[in-house]
C-alpha positions in Angstrom: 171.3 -87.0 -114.7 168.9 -84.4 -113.7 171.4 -81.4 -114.7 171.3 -83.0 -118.1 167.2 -81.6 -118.1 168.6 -78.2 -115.7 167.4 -79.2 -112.9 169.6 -78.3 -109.7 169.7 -80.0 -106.4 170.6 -77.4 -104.9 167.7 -75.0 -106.3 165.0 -77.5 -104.7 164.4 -76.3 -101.4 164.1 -72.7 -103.5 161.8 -74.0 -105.7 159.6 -76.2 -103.2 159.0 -72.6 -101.3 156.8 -71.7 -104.2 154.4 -74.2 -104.1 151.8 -74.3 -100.9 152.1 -77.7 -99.1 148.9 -77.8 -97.2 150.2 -80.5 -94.8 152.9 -79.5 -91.7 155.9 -82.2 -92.4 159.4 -82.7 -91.5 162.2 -81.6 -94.0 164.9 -83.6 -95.5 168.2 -81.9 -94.8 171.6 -83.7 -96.1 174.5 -81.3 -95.4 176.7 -83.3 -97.8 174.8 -83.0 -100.5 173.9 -78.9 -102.4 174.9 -75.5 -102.3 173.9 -73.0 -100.3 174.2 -69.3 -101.2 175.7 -67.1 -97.9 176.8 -63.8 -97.5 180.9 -63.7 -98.2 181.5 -60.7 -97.0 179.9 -58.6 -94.3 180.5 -54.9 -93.1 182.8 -54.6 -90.6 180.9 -52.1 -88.9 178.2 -55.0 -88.8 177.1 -54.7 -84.9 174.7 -58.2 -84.4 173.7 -56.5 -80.7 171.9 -54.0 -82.6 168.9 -53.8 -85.2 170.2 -53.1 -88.8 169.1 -54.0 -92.3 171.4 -56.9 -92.7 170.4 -56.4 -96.8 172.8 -53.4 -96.8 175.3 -54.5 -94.4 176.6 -57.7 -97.0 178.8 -56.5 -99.1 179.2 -60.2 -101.7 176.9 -63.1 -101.4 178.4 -66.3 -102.8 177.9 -70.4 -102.5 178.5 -72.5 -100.0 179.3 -76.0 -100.1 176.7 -77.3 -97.4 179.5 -79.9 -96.0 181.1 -76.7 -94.8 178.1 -76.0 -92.3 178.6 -79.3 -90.2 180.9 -77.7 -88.0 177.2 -76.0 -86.8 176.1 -79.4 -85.6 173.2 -79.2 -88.1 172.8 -83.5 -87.3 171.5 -82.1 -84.0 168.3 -80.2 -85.2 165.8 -81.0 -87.7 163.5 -79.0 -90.2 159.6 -78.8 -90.5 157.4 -76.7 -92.1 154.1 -75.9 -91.0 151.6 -76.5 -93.9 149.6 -73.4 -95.7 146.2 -74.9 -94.2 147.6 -75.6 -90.6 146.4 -73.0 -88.7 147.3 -74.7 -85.1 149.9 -72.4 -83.7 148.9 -69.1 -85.7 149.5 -66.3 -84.7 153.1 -67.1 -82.9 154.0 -69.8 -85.9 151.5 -68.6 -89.1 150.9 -71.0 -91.5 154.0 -70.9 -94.5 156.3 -71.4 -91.9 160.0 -73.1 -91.2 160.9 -74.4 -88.0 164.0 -76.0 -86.7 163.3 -78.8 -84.3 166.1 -79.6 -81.3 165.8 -83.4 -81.2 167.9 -83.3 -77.8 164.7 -81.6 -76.3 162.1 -84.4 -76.3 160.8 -84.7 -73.1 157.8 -83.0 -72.6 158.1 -80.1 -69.9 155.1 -79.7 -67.2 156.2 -76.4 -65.9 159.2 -73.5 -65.9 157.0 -70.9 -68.1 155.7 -67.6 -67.7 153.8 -66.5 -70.7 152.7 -68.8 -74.0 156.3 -67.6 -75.5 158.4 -69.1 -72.6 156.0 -72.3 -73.0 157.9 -75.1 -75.6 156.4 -75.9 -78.6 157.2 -79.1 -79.6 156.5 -80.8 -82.9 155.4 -84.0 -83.0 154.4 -87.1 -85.5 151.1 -89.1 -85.5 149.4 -91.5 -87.7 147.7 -88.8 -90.2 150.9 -86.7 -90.0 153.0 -83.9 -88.3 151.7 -81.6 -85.7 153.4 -78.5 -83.9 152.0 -76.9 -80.7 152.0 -76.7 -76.9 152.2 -80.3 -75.2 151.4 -81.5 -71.8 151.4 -85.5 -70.2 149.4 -86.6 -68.1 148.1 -89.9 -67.4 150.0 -91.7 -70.2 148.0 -89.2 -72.8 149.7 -86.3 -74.7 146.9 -83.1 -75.1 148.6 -80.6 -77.9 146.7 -77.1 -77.3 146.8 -75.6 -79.8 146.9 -70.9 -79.6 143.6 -70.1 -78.8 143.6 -67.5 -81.6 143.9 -70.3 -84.0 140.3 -71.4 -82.9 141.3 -75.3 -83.5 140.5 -77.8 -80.7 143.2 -79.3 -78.8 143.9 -82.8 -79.7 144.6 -86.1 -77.4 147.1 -89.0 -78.3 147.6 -92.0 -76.2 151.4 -92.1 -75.6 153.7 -93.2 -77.0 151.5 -95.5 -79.3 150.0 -93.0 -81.4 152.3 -90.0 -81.3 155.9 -89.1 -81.3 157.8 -86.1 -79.7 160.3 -85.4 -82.1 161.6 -82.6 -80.5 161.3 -78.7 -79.4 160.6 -75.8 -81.9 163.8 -73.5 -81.5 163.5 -71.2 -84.1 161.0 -70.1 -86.5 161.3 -68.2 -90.1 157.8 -67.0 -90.8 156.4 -64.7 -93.4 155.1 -61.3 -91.5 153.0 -60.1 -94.1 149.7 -62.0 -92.8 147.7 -60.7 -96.5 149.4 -63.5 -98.2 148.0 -66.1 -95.7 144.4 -67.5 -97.0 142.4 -69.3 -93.8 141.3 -71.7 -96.3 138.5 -73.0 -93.4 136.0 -72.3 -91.5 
């Protein structure tokens, strides 16, 4: 019914990216359902060990039935984005961004880092919402720190009563260009 008005399915996800959501929430992802559109046909000169400007190695872009991507094991992973005013984990994850969330990784890690990009960022849900930073357990209480660039105050959650893991941040598509953010606090 809602091609009858020319509204797409598919084009949703496009069209949600251009309207700030202030809140960080999880993303609704049905493989079975939409189109995605892919490059068809790459250069075959295309060397992924090296830096290029994938824009002028694709030589067709096309649509993709998104039932084709579950041999990816996309029911593994989960989607968030973090909200335009959620300045937590700025600068490694900036407001405006994507993340994909490993649900196999929920168990909070106390040690095996060397630097605060080794360290797992989890994300995690509470009462008010969703929350994505750096976790540690102690005591039966969950402390997320958040980067201290951010200038936000860590927060404490009894656990598990009043916050979830829902898994590790594995990947992150953020926008670079940091004069389009607005720090709408202060």
């Amino acid at each position: 019914m809602l091609s009858w008005y020319g509204i797409t399915l598919s084009a949703l996800p496009g069209d949600a990216a251009l309207i700030e959501h202030e809140r960080t929430h999880l993303i609704g992802f049905r493989p079975d359902e939409g189109e995605v559109q892919v490059p068809l046909s790459l250069d075959p000169g295309l060397d992924l060990s090296r830096t290029v400007f994938l824009s002028r190695m694709i030589q067709r872009w096309g649509t993709l039935p998104l039932l084709l991507l579950n041999k990816l094991d996309l029911r593994s992973y989960r989607y968030g984005y973090i909200g335009t005013d959620d300045w937590f984990m700025c600068p490694i994850i900036p407001p405006g961004s994507f993340v994909v969330v490993d649900e196999s990784h929920r168990r909070i890690a106390s040690s095996g880092w060397t630097s605060e990009f080794d360290r797992p960022i989890y994300f995690l849900e509470h009462r008010d919402g969703y929350r994505c930073g750096w976790c540690s357990l102690k005591d039966g209480q969950v402390t997320v720190q958040p980067h201290p660039s951010s200038l936000c105050e860590p927060e404490v959650y009894t656990y598990p009563e009043e916050i979830e893991v829902i898994g590790q941040v594995t990947r992150v598509a953020m926008i670079l260009d940091r004069s389009s953010l607005r720090r709408s606090r202060t």
